[in-house]
C-alpha atoms as a printed R data frame, in Angstrom:
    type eleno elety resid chain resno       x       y       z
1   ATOM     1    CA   UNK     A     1  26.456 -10.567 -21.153
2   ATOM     2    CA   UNK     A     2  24.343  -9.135 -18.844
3   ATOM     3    CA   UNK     A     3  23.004  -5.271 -19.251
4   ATOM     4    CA   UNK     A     4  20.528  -3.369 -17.291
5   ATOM     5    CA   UNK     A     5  17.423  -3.633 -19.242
6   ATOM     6    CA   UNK     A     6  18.387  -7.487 -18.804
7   ATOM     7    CA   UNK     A     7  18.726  -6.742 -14.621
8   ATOM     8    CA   UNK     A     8  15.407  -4.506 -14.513
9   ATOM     9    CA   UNK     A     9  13.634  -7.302 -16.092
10  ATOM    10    CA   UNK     A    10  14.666  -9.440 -13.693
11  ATOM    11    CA   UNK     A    11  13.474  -6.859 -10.883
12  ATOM    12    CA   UNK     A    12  10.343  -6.558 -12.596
13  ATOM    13    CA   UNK     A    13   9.427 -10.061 -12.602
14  ATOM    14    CA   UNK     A    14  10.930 -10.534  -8.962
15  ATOM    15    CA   UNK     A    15   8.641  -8.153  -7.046
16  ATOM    16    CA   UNK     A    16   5.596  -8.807  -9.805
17  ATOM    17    CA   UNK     A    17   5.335 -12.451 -11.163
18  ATOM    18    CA   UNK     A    18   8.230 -14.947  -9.931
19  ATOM    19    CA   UNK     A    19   7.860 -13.857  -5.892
20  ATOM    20    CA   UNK     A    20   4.866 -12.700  -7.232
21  ATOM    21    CA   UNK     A    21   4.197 -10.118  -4.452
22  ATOM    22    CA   UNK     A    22   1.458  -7.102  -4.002
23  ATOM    23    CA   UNK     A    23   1.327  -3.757  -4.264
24  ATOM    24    CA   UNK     A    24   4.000  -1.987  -1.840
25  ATOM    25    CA   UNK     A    25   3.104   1.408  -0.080
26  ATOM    26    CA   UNK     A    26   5.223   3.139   3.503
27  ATOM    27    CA   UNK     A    27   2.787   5.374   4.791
28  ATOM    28    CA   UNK     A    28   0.538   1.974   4.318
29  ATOM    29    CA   UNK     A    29  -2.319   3.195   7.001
30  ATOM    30    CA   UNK     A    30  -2.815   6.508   5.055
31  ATOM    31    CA   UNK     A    31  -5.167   4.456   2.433
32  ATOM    32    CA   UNK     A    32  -7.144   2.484   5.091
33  ATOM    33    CA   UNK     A    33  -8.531   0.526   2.619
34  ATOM    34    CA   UNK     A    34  -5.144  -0.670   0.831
35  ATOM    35    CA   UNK     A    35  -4.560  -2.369   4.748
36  ATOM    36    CA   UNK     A    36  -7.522  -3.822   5.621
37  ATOM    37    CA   UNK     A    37 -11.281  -4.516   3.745
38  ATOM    38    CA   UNK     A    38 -12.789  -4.636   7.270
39  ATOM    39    CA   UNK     A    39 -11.961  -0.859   7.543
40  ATOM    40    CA   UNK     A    40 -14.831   0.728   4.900
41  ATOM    41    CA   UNK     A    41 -16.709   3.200   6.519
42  ATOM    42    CA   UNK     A    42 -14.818   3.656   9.578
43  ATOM    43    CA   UNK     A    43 -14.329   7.123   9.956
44  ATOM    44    CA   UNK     A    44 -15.242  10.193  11.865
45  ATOM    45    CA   UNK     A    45 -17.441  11.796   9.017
46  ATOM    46    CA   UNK     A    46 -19.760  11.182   6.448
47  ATOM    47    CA   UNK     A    47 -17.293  10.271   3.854
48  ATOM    48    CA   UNK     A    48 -13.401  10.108   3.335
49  ATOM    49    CA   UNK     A    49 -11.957  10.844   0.073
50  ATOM    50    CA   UNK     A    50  -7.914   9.726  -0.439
51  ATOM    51    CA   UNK     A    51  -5.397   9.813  -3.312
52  ATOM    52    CA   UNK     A    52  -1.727   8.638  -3.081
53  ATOM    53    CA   UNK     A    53   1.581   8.604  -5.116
54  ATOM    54    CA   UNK     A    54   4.832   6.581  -4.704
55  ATOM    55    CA   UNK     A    55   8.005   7.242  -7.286
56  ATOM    56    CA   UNK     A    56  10.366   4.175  -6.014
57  ATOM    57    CA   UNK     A    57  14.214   4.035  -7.501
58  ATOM    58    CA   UNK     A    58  14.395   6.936  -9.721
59  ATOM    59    CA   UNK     A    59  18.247   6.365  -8.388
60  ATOM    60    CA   UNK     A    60  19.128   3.670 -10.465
61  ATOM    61    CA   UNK     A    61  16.063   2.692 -13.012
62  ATOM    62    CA   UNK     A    62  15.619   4.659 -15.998
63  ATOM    63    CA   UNK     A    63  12.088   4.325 -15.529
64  ATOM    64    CA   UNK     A    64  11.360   4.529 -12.252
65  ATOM    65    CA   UNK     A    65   8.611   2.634 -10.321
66  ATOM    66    CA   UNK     A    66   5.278   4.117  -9.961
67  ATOM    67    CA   UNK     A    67   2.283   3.892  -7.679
68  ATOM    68    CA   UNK     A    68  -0.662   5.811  -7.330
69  ATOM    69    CA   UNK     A    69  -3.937   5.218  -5.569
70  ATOM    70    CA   UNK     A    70  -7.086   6.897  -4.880
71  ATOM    71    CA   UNK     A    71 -10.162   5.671  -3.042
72  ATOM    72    CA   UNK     A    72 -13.795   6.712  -1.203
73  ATOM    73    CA   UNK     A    73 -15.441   5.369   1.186
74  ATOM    74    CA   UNK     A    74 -18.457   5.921   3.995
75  ATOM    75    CA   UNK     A    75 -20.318   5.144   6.531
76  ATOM    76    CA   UNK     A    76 -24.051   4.133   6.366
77  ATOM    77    CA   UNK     A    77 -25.382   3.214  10.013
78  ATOM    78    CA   UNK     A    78 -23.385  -0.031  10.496
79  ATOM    79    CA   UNK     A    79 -22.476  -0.449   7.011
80  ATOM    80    CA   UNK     A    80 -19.561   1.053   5.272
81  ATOM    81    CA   UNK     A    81 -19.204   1.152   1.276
82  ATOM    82    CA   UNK     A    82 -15.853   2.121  -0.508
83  ATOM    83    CA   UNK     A    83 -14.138   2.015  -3.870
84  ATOM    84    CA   UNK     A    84 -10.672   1.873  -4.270
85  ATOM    85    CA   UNK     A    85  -7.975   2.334  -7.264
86  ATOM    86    CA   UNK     A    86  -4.422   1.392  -8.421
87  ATOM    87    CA   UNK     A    87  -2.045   1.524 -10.545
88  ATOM    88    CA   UNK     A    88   1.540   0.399 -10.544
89  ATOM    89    CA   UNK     A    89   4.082   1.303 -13.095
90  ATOM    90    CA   UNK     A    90   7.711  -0.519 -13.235
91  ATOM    91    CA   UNK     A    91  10.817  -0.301 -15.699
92  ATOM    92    CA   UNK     A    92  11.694  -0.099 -19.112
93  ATOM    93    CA   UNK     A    93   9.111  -3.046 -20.281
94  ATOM    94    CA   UNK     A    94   5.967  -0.377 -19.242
95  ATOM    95    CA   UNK     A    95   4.933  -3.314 -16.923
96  ATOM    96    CA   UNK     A    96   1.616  -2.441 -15.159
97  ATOM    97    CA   UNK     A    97  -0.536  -3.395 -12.754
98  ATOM    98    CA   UNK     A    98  -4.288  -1.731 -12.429
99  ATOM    99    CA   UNK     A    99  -6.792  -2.460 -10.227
100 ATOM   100    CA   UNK     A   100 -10.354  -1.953  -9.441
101 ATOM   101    CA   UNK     A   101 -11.889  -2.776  -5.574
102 ATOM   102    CA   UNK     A   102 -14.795  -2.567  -4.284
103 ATOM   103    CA   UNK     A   103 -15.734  -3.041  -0.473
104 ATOM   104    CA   UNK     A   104 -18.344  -3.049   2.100
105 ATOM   105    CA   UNK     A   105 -18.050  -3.900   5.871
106 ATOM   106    CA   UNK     A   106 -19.608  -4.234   8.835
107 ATOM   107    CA   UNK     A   107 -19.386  -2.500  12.458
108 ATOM   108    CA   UNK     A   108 -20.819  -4.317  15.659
109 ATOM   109    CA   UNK     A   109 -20.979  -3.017  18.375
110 ATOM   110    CA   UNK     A   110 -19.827  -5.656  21.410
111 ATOM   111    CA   UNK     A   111 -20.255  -3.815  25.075
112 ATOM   112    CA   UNK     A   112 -23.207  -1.865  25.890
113 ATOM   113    CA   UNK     A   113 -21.196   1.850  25.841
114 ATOM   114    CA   UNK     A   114 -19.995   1.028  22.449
115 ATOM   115    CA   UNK     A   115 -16.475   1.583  23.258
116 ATOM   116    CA   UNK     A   116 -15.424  -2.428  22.150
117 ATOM   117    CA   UNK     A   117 -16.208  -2.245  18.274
118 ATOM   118    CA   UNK     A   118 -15.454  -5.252  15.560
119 ATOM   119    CA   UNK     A   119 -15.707  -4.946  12.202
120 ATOM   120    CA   UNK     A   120 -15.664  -6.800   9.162
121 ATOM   121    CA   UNK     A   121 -14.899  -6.381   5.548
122 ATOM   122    CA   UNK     A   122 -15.124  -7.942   2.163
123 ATOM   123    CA   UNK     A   123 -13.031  -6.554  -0.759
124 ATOM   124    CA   UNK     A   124 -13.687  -7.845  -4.593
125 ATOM   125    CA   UNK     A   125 -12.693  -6.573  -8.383
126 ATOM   126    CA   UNK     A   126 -10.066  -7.216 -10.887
127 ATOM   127    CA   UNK     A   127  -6.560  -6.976 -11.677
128 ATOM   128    CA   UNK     A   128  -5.298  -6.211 -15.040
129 ATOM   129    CA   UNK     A   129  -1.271  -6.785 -15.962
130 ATOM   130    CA   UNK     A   130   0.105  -5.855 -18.816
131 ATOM   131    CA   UNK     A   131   4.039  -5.600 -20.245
132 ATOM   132    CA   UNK     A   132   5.969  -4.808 -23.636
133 ATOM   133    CA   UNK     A   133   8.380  -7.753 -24.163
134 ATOM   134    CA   UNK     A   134   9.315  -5.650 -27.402
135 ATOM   135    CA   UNK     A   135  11.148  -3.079 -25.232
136 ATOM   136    CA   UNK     A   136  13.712  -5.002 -23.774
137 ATOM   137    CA   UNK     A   137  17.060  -6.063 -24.779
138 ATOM   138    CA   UNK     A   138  18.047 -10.171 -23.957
139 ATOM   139    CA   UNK     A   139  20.964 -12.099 -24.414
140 ATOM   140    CA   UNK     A   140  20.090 -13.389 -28.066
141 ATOM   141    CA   UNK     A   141  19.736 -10.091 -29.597
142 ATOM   142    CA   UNK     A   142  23.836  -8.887 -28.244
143 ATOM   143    CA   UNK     A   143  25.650  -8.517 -31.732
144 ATOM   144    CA   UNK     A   144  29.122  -8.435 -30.883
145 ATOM   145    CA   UNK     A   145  30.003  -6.381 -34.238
146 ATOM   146    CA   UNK     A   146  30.571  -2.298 -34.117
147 ATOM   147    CA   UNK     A   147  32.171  -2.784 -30.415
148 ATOM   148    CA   UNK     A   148  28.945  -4.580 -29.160
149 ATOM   149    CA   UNK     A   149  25.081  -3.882 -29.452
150 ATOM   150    CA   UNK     A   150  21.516  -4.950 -29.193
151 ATOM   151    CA   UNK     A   151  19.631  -6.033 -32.121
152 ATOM   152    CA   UNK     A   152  16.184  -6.248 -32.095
153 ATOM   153    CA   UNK     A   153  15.831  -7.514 -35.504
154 ATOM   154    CA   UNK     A   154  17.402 -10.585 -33.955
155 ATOM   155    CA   UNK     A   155  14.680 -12.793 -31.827
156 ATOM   156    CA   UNK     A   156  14.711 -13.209 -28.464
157 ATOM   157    CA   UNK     A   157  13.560 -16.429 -28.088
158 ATOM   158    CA   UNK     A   158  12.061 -15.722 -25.331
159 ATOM   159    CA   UNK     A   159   7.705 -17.402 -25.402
160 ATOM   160    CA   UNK     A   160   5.446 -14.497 -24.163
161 ATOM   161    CA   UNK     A   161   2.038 -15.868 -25.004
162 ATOM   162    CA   UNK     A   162   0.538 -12.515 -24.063
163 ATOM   163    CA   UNK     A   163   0.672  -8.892 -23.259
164 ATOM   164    CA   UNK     A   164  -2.006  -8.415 -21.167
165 ATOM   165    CA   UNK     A   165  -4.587 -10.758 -18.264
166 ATOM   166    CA   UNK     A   166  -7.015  -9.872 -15.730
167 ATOM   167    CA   UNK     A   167  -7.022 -11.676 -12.850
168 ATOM   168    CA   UNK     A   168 -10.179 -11.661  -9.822
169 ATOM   169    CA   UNK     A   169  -9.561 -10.074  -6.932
170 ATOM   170    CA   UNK     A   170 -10.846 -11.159  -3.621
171 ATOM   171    CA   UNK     A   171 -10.075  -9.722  -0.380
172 ATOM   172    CA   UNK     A   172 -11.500  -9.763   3.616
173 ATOM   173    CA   UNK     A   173 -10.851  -8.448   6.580
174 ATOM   174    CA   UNK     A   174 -11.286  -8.469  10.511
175 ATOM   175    CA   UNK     A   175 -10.402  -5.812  12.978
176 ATOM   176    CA   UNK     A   176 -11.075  -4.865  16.956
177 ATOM   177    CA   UNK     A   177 -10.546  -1.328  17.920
178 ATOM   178    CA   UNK     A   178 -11.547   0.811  21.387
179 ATOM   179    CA   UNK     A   179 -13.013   3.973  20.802
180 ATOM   180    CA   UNK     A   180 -13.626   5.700  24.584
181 ATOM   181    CA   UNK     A   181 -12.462   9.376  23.468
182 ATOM   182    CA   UNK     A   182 -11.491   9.852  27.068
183 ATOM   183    CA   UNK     A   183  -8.918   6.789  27.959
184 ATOM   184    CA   UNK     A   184  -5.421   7.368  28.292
185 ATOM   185    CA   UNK     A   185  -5.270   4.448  25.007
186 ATOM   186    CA   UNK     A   186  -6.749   2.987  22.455
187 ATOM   187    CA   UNK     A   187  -5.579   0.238  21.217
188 ATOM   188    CA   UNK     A   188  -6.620  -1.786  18.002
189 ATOM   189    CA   UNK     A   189  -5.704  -5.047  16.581
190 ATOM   190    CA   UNK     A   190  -6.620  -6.399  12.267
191 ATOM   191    CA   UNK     A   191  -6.051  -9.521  10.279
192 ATOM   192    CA   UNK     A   192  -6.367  -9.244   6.851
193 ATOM   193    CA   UNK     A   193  -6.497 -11.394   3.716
194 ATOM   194    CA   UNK     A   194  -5.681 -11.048  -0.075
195 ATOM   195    CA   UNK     A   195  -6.119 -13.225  -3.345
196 ATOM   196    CA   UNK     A   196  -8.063 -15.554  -1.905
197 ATOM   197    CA   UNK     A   197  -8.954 -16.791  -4.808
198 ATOM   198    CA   UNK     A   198  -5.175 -17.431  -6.013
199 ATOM   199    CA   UNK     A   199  -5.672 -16.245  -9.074
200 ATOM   200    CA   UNK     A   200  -3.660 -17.691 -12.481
201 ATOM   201    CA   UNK     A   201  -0.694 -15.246 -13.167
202 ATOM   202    CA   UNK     A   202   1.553 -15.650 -15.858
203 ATOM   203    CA   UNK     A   203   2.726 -14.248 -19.616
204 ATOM   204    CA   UNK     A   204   4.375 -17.551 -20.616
205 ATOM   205    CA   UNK     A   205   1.391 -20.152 -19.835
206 ATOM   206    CA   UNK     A   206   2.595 -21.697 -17.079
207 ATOM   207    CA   UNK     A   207   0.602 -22.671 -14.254
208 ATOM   208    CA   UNK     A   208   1.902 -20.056 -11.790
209 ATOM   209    CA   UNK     A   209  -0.648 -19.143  -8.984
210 ATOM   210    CA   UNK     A   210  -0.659 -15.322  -6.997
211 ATOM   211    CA   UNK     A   211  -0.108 -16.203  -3.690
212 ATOM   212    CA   UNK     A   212  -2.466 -15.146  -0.961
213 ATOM   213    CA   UNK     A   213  -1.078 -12.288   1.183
214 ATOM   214    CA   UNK     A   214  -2.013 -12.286   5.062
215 ATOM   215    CA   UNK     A   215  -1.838  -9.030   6.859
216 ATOM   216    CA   UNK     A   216  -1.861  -8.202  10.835
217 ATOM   217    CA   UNK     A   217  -1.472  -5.001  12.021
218 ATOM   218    CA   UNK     A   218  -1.904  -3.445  15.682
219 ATOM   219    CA   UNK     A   219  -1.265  -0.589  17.972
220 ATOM   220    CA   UNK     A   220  -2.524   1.849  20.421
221 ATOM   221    CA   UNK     A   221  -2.621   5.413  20.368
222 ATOM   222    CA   UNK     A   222  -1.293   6.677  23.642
223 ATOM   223    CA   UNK     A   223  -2.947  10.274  24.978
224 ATOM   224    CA   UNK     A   224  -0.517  11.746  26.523
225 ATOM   225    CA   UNK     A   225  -1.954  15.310  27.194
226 ATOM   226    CA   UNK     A   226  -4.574  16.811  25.303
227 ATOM   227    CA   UNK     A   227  -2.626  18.470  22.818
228 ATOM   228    CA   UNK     A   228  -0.020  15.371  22.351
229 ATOM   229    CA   UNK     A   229  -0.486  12.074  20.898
230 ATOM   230    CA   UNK     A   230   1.946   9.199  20.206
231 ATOM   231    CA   UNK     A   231   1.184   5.792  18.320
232 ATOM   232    CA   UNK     A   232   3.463   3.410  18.539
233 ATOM   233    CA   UNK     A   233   2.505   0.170  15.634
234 ATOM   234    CA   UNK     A   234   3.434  -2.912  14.039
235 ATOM   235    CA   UNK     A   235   2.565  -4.541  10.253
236 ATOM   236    CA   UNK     A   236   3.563  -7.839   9.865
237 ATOM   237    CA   UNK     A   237   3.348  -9.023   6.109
238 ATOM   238    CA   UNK     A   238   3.262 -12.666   4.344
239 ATOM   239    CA   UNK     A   239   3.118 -13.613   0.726
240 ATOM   240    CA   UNK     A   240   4.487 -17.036  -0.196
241 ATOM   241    CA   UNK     A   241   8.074 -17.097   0.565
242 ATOM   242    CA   UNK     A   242   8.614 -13.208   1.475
243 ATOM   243    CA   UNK     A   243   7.901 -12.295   4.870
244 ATOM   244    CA   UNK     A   244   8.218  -8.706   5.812
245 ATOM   245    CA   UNK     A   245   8.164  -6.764   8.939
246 ATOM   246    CA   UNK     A   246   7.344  -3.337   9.845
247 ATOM   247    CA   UNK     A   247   7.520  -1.254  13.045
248 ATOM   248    CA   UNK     A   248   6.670   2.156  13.325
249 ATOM   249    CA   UNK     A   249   6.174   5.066  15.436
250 ATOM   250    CA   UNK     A   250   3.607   8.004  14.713
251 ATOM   251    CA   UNK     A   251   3.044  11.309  16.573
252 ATOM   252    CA   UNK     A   252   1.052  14.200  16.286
253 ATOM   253    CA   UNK     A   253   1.064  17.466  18.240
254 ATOM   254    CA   UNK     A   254  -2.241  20.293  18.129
255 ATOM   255    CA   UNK     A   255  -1.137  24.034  17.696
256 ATOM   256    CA   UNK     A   256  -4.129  25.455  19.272
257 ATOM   257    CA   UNK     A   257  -3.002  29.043  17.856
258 ATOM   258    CA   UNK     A   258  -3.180  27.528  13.929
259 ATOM   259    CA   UNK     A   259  -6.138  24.677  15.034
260 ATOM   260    CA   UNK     A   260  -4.187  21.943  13.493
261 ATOM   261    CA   UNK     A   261  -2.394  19.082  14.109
262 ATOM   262    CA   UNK     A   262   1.884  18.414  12.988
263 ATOM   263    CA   UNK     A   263   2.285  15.204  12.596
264 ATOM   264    CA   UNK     A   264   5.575  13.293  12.205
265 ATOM   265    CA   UNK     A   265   6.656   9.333  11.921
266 ATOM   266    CA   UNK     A   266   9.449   7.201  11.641
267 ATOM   267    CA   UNK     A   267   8.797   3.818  10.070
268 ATOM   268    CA   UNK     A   268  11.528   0.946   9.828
269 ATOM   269    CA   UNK     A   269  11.224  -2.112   7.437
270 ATOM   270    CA   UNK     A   270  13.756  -4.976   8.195
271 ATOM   271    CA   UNK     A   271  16.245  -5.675   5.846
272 ATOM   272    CA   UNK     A   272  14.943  -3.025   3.635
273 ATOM   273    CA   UNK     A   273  14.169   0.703   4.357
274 ATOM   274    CA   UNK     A   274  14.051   3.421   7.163
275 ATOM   275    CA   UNK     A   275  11.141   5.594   6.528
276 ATOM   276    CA   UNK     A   276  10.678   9.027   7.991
277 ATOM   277    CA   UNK     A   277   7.413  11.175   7.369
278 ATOM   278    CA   UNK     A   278   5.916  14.695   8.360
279 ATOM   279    CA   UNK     A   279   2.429  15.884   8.152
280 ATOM   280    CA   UNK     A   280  -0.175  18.536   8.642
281 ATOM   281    CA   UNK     A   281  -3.908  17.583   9.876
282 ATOM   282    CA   UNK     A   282  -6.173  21.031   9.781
283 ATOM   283    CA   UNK     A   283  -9.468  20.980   9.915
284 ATOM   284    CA   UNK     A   284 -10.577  18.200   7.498
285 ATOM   285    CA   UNK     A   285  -7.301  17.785   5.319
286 ATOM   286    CA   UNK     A   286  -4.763  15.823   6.291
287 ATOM   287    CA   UNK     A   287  -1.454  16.027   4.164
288 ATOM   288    CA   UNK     A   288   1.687  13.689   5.065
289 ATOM   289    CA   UNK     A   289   4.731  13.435   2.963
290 ATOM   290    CA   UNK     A   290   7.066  10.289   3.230
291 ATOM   291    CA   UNK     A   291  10.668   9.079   1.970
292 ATOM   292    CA   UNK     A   292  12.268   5.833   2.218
293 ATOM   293    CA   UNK     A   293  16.026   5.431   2.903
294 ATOM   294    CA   UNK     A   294  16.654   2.278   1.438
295 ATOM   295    CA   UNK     A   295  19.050  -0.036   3.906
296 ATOM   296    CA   UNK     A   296  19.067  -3.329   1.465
297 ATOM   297    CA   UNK     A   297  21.829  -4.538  -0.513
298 ATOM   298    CA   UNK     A   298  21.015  -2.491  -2.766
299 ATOM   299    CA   UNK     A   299  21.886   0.633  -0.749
300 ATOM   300    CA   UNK     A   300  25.654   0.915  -2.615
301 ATOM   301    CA   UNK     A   301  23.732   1.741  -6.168
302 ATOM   302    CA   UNK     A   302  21.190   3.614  -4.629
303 ATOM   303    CA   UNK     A   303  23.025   5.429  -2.360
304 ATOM   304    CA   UNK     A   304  20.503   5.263   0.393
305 ATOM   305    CA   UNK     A   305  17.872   7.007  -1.924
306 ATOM   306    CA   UNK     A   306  14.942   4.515  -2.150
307 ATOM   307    CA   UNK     A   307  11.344   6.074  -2.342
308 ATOM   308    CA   UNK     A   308   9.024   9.505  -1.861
309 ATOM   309    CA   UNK     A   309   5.768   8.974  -1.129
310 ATOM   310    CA   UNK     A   310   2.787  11.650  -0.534
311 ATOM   311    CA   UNK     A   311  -0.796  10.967   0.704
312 ATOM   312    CA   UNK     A   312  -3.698  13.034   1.104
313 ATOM   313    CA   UNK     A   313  -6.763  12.311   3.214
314 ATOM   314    CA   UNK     A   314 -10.143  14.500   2.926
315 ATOM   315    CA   UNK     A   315 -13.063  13.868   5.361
316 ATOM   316    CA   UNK     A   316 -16.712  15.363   4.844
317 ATOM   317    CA   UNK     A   317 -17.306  16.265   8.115
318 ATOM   318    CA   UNK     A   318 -20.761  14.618  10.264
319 ATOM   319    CA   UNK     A   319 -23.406  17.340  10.776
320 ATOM   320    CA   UNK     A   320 -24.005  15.841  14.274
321 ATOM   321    CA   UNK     A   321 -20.809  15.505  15.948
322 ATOM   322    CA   UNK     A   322 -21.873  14.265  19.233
323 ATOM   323    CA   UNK     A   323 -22.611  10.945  17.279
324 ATOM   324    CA   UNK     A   324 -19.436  10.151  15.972
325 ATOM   325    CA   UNK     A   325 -17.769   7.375  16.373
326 ATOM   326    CA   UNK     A   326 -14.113   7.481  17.616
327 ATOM   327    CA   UNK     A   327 -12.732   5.600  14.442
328 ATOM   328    CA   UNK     A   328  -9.317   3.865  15.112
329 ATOM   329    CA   UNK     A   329  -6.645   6.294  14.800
330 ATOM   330    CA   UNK     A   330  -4.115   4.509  12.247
């Protein structure tokens, strides 16, 4: 007999260990660093302080899934140094997933205006997983006595040889962006790489590799006046056997009366979610809230209600502004 502790540990060990699949964000570009190592340090200011928080299927898990993220980085002449943060929370078995990253990459420079800019990034820390096999409920412990319960005086013959692992984390990036402030469009193009190392991952002791996760993600923000902005973009994602697309749609419109920017979006993941997302950008704070309308088959339990997601961006502006660079606008 199957219950739902029984289906969310299942779940858990779908999008964690047996697919064995990475952290999961919508407004994925908000946390430049989460996308792509090669993108440390590139930013219009001296530093760039971010912090976000996902709550995923509070519809139909009694604990619901949990992300949250924060992370620094900045520029040093052609150098850029970051940290980065995370922590993933999922289901009755308190599985969870923290990690520590560091990063540093590199900007060069390949035209003599400095408009053509490459950069490359390097990404390395640790992963630590943990879970409570005590808290669930499995077949072997149903006593069908008193109507029917779970007893967990009963074992569950299930063989967790631990609780707990840290795994290395290795991650790199590449990424081409055009920075003239004055074209009609900038466009940028990244590849990026994760567990390179293919870390061991398993509770049981079985010889069950992360895969590594390839990343490419491009698009072009289109000028068109100067107080209107669209930016049309595509993620592509591959981890072992998933294989996940994304194609979005980002805008952003300047009140010159308030000096700030509304921004709005509209993100849609196949076979999984619609995303839509509005924003503010004043000044140095940027603020963009997101929610995902799940679309999966799923979508009859959840009734449409998949995700909300909020992200929150804080640049120390440059003293000299003539010298910034004309980061790519993600």
């Amino acid at each position: 007999m199957k219950t739902l502790k029984l289906f969310l540990v299942i779940l858990i060990l779908w999008s964690s260990g047996m697919k064995s699949q990475d952290f999961h964000l919508s407004l994925y570009d908000s946390g430049p660093l989460f996308l792509n190592p090669a993108m440390t340090g590139v930013v219009d200011a001296t530093a760039r302080i971010h912090a976000q928080y996902r709550n995923q299927w509070s519809s139909v898990a009694y604990k619901p899934f949990t992300t949250a993220m924060i992370s620094a980085d900045m520029p040093r002449d052609k150098w850029g140094y970051g940290i980065q943060i995370m922590n993933m929370r999922a289901g009755i078995g308190n599985y969870n997933a923290f990690q520590a990253l560091v990063s540093a990459g590199y900007a060069l420079p390949i035209d003599k205006e400095k408009v053509h800019n490459i950069t490359f990034g390097l990404q390395a820390g640790i992963t630590q997983k943990s879970i409570r096999d005590d808290k669930f409920s499995f077949d072997e412990q149903y006593n069908t006595k008193n109507g029917g319960y779970f007893d967990e005086t009963y074992s569950n013959n299930e063989n967790f040889t631990r609780q707990s692992q840290i795994l290395p984390q290795l991650n790199a990036g590449f990424m081409y962006f055009y920075t003239k402030q004055q074209s009609w469009v900038n466009p940028f193009i990244g590849v990026s790489a994760f567990n390179l190392t293919k870390p061991r991952e398993t509770f049981f002791d079985q010889n069950n590799h992360l895969p590594m996760r390839f990343n490419i993600h491009l698009g072009t923000r289109v000028n068109i006046t100067e107080v209107l902005y669209v930016l049309p973009k595509v993620l592509i994602m591959s981890q072992g056997k998933a294989f996940e697309q994304t194609y979005a749609v980002d805008g952003g419109y300047y009140l010159k009366q308030g000096k700030l920017y509304l921004l709005a979006g509209y993100v849609f993941r196949a076979k999984d979610a619609s995303i839509a997302s509005i924003g503010v950008r004043k000044e140095n704070y940027i603020l963009k809230f997101g929610y995902d309308f799940n679309t999966s088959s799923l979508k009859t339990a959840s009734k449409t209600r998949g995700a909300m997601e909020i992200a929150f961006t804080y640049l120390l502006a440059k003293e000299k502004v003539e010298t910034i660079k004309h980061c790519p606008r993600l």
